[in-house]
C-alpha positions in Angstrom: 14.9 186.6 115.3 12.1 186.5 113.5 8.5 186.8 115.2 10.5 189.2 118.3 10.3 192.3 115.8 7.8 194.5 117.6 6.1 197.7 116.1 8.4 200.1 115.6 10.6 201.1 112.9 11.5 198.2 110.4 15.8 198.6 110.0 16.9 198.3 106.5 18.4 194.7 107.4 14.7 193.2 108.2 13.1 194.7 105.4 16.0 193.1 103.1 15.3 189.7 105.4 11.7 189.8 105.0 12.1 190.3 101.2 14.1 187.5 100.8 12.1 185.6 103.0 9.5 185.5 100.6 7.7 182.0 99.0 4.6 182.2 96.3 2.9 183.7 93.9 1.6 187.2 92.9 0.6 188.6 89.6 1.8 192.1 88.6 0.3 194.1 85.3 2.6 194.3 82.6 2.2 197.7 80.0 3.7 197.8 76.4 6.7 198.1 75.2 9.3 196.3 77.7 9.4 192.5 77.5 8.6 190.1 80.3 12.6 190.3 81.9 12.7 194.0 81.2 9.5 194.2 83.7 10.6 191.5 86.2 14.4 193.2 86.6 12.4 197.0 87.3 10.2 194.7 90.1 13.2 193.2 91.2 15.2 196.8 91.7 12.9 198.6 92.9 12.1 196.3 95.8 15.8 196.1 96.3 16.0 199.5 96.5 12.8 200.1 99.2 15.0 197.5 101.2 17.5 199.8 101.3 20.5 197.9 99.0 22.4 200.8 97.1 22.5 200.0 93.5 21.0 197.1 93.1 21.6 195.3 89.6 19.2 192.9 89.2 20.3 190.9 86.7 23.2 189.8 88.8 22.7 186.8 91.1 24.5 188.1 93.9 23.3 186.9 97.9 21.4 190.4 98.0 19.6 189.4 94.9 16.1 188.2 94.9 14.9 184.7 93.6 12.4 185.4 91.3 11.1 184.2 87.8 7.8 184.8 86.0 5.2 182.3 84.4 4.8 182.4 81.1 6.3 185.3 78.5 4.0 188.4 76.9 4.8 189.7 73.8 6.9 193.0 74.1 3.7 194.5 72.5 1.4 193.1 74.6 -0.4 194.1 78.4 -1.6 192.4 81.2 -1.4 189.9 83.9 2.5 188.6 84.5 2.9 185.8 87.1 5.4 186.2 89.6 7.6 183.6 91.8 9.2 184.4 94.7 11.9 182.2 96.7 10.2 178.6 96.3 7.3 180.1 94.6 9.4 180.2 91.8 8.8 176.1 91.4 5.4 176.7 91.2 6.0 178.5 87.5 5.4 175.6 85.5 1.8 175.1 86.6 1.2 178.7 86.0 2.7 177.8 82.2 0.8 175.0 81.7 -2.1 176.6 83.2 -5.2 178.5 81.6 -4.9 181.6 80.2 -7.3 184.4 79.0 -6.7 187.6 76.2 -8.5 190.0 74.7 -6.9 190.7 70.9 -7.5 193.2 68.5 -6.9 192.2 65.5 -7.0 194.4 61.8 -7.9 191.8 58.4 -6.1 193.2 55.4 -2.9 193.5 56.2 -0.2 190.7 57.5 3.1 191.8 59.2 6.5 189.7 59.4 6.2 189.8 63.4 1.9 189.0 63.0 1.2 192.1 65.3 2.0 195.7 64.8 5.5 195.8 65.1 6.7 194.2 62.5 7.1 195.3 58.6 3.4 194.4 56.4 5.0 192.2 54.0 1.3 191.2 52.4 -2.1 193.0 52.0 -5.5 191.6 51.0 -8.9 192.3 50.6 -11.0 191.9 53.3 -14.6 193.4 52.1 -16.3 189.3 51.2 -16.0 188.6 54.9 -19.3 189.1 56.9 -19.3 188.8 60.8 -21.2 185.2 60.4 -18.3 183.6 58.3 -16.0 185.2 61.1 -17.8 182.8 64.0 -18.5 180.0 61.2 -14.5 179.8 61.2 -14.1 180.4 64.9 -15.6 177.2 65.2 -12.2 175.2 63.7 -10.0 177.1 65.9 -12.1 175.5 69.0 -10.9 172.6 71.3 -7.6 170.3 70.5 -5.5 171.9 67.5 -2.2 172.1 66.1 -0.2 175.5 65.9 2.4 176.6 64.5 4.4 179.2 66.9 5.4 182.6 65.4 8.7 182.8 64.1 9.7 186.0 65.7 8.9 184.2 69.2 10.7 183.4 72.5 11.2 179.8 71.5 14.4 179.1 71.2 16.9 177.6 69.1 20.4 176.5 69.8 20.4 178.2 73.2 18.7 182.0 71.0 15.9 183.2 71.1 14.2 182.9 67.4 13.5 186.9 67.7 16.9 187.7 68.3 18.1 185.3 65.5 16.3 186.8 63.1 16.9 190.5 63.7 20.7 189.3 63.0 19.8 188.6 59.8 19.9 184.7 60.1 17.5 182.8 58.6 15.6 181.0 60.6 12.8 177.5 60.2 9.6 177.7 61.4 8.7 175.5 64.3 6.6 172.4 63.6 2.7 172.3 64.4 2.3 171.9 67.9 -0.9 170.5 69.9 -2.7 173.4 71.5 -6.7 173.8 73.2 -8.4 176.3 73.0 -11.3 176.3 75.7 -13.2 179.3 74.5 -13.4 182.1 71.5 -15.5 184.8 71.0 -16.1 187.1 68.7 -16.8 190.1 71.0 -17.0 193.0 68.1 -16.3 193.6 64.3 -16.3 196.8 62.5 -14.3 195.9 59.7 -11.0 196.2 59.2 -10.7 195.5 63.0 -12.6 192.9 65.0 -12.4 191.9 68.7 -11.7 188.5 70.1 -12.1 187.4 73.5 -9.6 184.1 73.8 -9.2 181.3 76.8 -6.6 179.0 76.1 -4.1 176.1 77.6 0.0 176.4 77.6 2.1 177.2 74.4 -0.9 179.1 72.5 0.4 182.1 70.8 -2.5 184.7 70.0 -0.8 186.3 66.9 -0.7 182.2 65.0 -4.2 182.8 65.6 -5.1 186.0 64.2 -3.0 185.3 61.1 -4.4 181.7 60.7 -8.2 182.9 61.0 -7.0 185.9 57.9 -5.8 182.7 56.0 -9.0 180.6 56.5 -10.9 183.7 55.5 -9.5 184.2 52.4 -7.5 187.2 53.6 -4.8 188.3 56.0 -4.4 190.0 59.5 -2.3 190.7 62.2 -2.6 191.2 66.1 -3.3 195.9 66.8 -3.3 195.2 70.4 -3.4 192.2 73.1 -4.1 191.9 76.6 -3.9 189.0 79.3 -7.1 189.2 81.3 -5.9 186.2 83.2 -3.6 183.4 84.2 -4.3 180.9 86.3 -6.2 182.0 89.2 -4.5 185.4 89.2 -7.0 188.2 87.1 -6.0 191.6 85.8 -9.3 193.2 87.7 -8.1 191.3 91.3 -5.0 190.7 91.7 -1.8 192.4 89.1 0.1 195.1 91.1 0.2 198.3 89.0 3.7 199.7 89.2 3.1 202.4 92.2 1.9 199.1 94.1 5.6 197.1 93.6 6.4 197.7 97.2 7.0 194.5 100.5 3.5 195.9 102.0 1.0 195.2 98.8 3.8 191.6 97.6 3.1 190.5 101.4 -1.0 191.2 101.0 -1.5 189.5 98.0 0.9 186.6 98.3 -0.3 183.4 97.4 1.6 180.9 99.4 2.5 177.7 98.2 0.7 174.7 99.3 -2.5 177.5 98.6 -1.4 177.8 94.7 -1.2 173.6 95.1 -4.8 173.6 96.6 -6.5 176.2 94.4 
């Protein structure tokens, strides 16, 4: 049937076929405030929903639903580009995780926070007055290249099958993961005005912004945390060219700026 459709008014049915006839990748912007699923379930409902399926739940992997998946977790507190697979796009994910990455971070010196951004509780607070913008870049320079990291503990890793976030808002105590190897291809120091200071970041897979931030604080005789942090890009998918702003979640803008599969494998 498909290829006979001619001009005229798309039926519900072929809008819901030509939804889940959907392989690749697009990138969609992600605001504060709901985490990575939160966003990709909302995608997934309301494209259900412009296909015509009554109530659609999402989270249920029914035959109406939608294979989809996203490449690579932000922060609850954090904007920007999010990744999306669709049908065998969906494969393609681990590239995108592995992949590189770009952020912009704000980050405040003085204060350090249980969650290392601004949700969480400041459990410490430092001077910060000794520290001059050239011993900020002289220290920029050891957080450059290969390193090793140690991931936040309020994180999406995982342990025994939960999430280390969710394990410690139960009240369980929970380790710290061990130093992992990270690269970081490229930080800038884009503005300081004490206590806040602006970084711009390109890194590889498993880098966490907010181990940054309160690392550097550390190694500058302080502390700090993460006020605000935006992904300017993932893989080949930018925030200014390509993420689909909420009123553009619909088949018609998904279908123009697909990236098909064996392009993604190219490019």
């Amino acid at each position: 049937m498909a290829g006979s459709i001619s001009n005229t008014t798309v039926p519900i049915t072929s809008s819901l076929s030509k939804l889940q006839s959907l392989n690749g990748l697009f990138a969609i912007y992600k605001k504060q405030g709901p985490t990575s699923a939160d966003v990709l379930n909302t995608l997934k409902e309301t494209l259900l929903k412009e296909a015509g399926v009554q109530n659609p739940n999402p989270r249920k992997r029914k035959k109406q639903s939608l294979k989809m998946g996203h490449g690579g977790t932000l922060d609850s507190a954090a904007s920007g580009v999010l990744v999306v697979g669709v049908g065998n796009g969906t494969k393609m994910l681990s590239t995108m995780l592995a992949g590189s990455k770009k952020y912009v971070a704000v980050g405040e010196l003085g204060k350090a926070t249980d969650t290392l951004d601004a949700t969480g509780s400041v459990i410490l607070e430092k001077d910060f007055e000794h520290i001059t913008r050239l011993d900020f870049e002289e220290k920029l320079q050891s957080f450059t290249g290969d390193i090793m990291q140690v991931p936040p503990l309020y994180s999406a890793l995982k342990k025994d099958g939960q999430r280390l976030s969710v394990l410690l808002k139960k009240g369980h105590k929970v380790e710290a993961k061990p130093a992992r190897p990270v690269t970081v291809y490229n930080l800038t120091l884009q503005e300081f005005k004490p206590p806040l200071f602006t970084l711009d970041i390109e890194c590889g897979g498993g880098f966490y912004v907010r181990s940054l931030v309160d690392d550097l604080g550390k190694a500058l005789s302080s502390c700090a945390h993460v006020r605000n942090l935006i992904r300017t890009k993932q893989g080949q998918f930018t925030l200014e060219e390509h993420a689909l702003h909420e009123e553009q979640w619909t088949l018609e803008h998904i279908l123009r700026s697909l990236k098909h599969c064996s392009e993604s494998e190219q490019g």
